[in-house]
C-alpha positions in Angstrom: 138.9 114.2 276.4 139.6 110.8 275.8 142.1 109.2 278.2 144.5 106.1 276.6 144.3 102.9 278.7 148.2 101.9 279.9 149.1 98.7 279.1 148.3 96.9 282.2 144.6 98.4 281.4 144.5 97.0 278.2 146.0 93.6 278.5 143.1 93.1 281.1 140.5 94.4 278.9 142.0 92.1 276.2 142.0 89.1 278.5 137.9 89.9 279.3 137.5 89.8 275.5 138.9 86.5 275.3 137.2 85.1 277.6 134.1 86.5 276.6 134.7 85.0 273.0 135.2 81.6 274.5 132.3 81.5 276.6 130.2 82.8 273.6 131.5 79.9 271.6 130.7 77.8 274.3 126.9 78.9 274.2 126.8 78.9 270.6 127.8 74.9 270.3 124.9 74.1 272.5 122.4 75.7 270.3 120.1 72.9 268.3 121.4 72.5 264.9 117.9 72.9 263.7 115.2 75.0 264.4 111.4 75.0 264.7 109.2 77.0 262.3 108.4 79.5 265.3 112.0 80.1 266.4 112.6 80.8 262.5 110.1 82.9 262.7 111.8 85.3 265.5 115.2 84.9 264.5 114.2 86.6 261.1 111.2 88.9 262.0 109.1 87.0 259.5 105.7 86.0 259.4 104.9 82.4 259.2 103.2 83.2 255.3 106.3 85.2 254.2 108.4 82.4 255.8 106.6 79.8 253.7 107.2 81.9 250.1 110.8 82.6 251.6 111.8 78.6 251.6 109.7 78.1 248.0 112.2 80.6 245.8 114.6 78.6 244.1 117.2 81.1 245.2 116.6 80.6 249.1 119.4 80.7 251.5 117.6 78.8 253.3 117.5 75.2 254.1 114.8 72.8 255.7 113.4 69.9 256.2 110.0 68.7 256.8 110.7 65.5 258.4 109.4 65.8 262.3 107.6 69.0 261.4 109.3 71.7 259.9 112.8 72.8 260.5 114.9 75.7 259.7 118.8 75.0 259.7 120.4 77.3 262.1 123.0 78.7 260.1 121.2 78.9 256.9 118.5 81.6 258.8 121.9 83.0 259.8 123.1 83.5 256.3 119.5 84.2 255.1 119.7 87.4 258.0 123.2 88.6 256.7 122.3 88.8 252.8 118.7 90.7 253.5 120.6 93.1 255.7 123.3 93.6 252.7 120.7 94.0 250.5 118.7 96.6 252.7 122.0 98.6 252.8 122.6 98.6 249.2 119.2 99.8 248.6 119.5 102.6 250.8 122.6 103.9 249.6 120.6 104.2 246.0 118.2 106.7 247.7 
């Protein structure tokens, strides 16, 4: 049976949230804006070839640049992750 935390419990477990969210903010800011083509690659589980068609539709989420090799914008691979996992969901609910 499940147990309810008292109060003390839970304004500690609160507080370890908290600071868990800061510190995780404070890892995110230090990430590179921009990404290289192979650390696109494994933050969306594609294929360099299905990467490539992926940044050709007109429709892409996301964005790059080719200047100093190719680059992915962190937060548009991000986005680009989010939507493909909406759309996998949505399919699946069809079925």
């Amino acid at each position: 049976m499940y147990q309810v935390p008292s109060f003390e419990e839970f304004e500690e477990l609160r507080k370890q949230v908290q600071e868990l969210q800061s510190e995780l903010a404070q890892y995110r800011a230090a990430l590179p804006e921009w990404v290289r083509e192979t650390e696109a690659q494994q933050l969306t589980g594609l294929s360099q070839s299905t990467l490539s068609r992926e940044r050709k539709k007109p429709d892409t989420l996301l964005v790059w640049k080719s200047v100093g090799g190719l680059r992915y914008l962190r937060s548009s691979i991000l986005a680009y992750n989010e939507a493909r996992s909406i759309r996998k969901n949505r399919y699946q609910r069809l079925l």
